[in-house]
C-alpha positions as CSV (number, residue, x, y, z in Angstrom):
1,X,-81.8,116.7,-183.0
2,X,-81.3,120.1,-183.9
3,X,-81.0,121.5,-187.4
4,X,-77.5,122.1,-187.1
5,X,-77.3,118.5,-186.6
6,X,-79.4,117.3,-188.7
7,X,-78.8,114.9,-191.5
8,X,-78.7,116.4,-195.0
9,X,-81.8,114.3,-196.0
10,X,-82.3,116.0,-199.5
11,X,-78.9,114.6,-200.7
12,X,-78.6,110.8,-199.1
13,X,-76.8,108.7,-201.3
14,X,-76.1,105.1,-199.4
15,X,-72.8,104.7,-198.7
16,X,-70.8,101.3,-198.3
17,X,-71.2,100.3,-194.5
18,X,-68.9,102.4,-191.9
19,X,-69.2,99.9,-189.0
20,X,-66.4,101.7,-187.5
21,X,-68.5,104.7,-187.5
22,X,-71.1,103.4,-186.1
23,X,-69.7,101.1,-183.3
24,X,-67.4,104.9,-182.3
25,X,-70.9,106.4,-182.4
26,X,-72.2,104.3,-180.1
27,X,-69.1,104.6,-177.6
28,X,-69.0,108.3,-177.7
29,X,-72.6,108.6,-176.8
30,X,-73.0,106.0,-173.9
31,X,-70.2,107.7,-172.4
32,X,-72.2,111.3,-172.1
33,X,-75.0,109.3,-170.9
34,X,-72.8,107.9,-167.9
35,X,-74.7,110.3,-165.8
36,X,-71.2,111.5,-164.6
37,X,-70.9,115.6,-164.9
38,X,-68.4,116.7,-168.0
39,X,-66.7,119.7,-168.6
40,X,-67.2,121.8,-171.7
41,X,-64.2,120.6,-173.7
42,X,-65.0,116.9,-172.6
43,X,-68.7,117.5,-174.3
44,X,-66.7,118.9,-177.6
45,X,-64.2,116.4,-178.2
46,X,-66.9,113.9,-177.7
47,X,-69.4,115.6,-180.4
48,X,-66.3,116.4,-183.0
49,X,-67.3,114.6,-186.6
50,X,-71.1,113.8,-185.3
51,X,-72.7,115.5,-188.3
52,X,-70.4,112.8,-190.6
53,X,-71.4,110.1,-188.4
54,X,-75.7,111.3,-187.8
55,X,-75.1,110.8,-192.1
56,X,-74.0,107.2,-192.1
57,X,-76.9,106.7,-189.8
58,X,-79.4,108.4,-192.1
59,X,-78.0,107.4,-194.8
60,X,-78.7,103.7,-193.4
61,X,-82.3,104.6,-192.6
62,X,-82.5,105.7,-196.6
63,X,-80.8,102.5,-197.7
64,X,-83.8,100.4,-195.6
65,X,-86.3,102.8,-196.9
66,X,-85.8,102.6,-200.7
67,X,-85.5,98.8,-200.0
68,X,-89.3,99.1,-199.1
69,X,-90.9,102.2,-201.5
70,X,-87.9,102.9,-204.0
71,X,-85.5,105.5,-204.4
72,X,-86.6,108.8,-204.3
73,X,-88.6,111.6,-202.3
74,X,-90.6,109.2,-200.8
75,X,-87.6,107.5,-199.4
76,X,-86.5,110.6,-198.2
77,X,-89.9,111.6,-196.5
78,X,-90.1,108.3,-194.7
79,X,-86.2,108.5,-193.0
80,X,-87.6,112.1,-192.1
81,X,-90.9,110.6,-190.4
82,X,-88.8,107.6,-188.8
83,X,-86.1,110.4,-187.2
84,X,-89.0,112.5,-185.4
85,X,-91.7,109.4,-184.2
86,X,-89.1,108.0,-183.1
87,X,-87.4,110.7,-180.9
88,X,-83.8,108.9,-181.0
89,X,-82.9,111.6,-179.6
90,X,-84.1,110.9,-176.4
91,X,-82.6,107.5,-176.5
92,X,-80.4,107.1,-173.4
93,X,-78.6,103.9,-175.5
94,X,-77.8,105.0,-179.0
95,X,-78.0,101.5,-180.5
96,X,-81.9,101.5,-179.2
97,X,-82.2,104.9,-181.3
98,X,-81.2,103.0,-184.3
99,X,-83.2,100.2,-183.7
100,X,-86.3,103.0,-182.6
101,X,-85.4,104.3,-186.0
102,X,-85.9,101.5,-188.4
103,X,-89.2,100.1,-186.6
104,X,-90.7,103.6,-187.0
105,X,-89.7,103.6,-190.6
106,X,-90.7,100.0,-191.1
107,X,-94.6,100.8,-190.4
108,X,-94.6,104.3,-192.0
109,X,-93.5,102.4,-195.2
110,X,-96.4,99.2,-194.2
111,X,-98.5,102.0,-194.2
112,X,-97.4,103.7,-197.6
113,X,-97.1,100.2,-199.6
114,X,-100.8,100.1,-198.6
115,X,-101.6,103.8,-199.9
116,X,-100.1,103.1,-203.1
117,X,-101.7,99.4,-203.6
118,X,-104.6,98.3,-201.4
119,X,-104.4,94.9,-202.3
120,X,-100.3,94.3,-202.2
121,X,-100.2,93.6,-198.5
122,X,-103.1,91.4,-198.2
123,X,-103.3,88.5,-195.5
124,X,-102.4,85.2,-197.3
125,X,-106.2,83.5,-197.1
126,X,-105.7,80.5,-195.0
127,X,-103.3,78.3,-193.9
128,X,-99.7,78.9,-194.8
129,X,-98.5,76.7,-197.6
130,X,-95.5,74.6,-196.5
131,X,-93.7,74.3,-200.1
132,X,-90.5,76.4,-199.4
133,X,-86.5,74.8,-199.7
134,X,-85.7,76.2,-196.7
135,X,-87.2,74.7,-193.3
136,X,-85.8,77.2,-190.7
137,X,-87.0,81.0,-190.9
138,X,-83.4,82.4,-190.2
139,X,-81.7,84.0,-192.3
140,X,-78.2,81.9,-192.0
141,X,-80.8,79.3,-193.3
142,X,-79.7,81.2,-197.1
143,X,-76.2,80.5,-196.4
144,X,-75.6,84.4,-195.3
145,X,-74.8,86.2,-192.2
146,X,-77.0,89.2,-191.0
147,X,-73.3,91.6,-191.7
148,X,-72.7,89.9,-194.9
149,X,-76.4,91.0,-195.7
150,X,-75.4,94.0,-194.4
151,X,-72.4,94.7,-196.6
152,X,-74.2,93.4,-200.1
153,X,-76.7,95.6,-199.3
154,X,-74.8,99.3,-199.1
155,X,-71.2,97.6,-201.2
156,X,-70.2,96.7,-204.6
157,X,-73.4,94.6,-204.9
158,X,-76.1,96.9,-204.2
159,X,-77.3,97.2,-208.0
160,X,-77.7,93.6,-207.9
161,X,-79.5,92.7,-204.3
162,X,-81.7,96.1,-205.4
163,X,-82.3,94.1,-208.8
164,X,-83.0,91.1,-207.2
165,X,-85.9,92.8,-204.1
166,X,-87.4,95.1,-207.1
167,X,-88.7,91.7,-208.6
168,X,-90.4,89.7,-205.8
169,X,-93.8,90.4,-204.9
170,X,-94.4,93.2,-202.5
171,X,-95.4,91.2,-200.0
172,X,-92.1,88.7,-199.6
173,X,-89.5,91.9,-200.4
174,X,-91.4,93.5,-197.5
175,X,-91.6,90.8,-195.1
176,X,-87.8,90.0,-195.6
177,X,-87.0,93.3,-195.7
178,X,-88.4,94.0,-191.8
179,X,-87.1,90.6,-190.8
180,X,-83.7,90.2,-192.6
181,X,-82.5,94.0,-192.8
182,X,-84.7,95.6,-190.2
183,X,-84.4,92.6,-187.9
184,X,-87.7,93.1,-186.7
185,X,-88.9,89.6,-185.3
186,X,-91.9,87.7,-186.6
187,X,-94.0,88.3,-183.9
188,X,-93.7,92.4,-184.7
189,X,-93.5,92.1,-188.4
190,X,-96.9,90.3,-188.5
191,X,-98.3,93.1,-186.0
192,X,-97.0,95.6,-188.3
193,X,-98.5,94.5,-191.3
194,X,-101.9,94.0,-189.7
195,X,-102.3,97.5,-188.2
196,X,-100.6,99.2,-191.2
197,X,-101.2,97.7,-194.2
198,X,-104.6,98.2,-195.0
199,X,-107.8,96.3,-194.6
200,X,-106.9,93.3,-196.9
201,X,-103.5,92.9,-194.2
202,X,-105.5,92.6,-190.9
203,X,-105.4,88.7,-191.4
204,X,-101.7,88.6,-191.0
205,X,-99.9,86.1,-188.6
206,X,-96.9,84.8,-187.6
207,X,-97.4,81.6,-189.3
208,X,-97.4,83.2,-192.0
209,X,-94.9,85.9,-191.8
210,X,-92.5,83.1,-191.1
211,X,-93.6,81.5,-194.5
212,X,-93.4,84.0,-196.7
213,X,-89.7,84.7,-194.9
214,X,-88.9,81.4,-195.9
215,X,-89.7,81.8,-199.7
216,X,-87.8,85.0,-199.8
217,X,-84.6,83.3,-198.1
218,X,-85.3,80.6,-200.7
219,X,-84.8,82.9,-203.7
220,X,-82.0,84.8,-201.8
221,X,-80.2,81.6,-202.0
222,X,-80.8,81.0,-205.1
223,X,-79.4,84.4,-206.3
224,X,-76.2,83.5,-204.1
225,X,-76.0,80.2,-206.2
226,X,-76.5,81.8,-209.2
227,X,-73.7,84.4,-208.5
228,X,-70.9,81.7,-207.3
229,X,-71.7,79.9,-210.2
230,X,-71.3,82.8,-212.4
231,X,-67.9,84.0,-211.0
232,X,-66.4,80.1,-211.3
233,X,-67.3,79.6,-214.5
């Protein structure tokens, strides 16, 4: 990416999701990437509003990192980390840029949580307690779709959700945060949170990653309750 195109990182504010954005994003740059030779105006129409759209995608980035650490420089230095480890672009397919993006952002913030607080990523001690509402780890289990998700997180409800992560424990906003938002499967998330999140987090395994999901879709759906019953009465 060159600085030219590079996304205004000091003054991210999270937008409400342009999937139209994205999705043309995603068109325009598989077809330079046909392999096929192009001519120079070809190459210019296809590059015309990039800098807008390379925003909404940092601006995502952002939105998942102050998800994780908070708003604020931090958040900033961890989409700047998560643009250059993980060379998107060198990514022949720009939706596996994206998804490069947000795993290499996911374990530089593991790894932060764990600077901060030694102790808020640690391995829950033996085996997983089976006490949530919710039996499947998926997050339609909460009576939401991954785009609804999507569109709370970055729309008119964003104060809310953000209200509602800031108060669970680190260790369940994180874990539903790489699972739910990140989409990041269990297998990965528990890996993550092993090798980056300190000594106390090598203990870390699926069994438990899909446990703790489970209690933060329970108090996701709980929120949603909460909110329905709120706007009908």
């Amino acid at each position: 990416m060159t600085e030219s195109n590079a996304p205004r990182l000091n003054s991210l504010i999270p937008q409400p999701p342009v999937h139209e954005e994205a999705e043309v994003f995603s068109r325009r740059m598989g077809g330079l990437m046909d392999g096929q030779p192009k001519d120079d105006a070809t190459v210019s129409q296809a590059l015309s509003g990039m800098d807008e759209m390379l925003d909404v995608i940092a601006a995502g980035l952002y939105n998942l990192a102050s998800m994780l650490v908070g708003e604020g420089e931090e958040g900033v230095q961890l989409v700047e980390t998560a643009v250059a480890d993980a060379e998107v672009s060198a990514c022949h397919d720009p939706l596996t840029g994206r998804q490069s993006s947000r795993r290499a952002l996911c374990r530089a913030a593991v790894a932060m949580l764990a600077q901060r607080d030694p102790e808020c990523l640690a391995a829950p001690a033996g085996e997983p307690a089976r006490g949530s509402c919710i039996e499947d780890d998926e997050l339609e289990s909460a009576g939401v779709s991954r785009q609804q998700l999507e569109d709370m997180i970055a729309g008119p409800d964003r104060g809310r959700v953000r209200q509602w992560l800031a108060k669970l424990p680190v260790s369940v906003r994180t874990v539903f945060v790489l699972r739910a938002v990140a989409g990041i499967s269990t297998d990965e998330t528990a890996a993550i949170l092993a090798e980056r999140g300190g000594p106390r987090a090598a203990g870390w395994q699926p069994d438990a990653v899909r446990e703790v999901f489970r209690q933060g879709l329970c108090s996701l759906a709980s929120q949603l309750f909460h909110a329905a019953s709120t706007r009908e009465s």
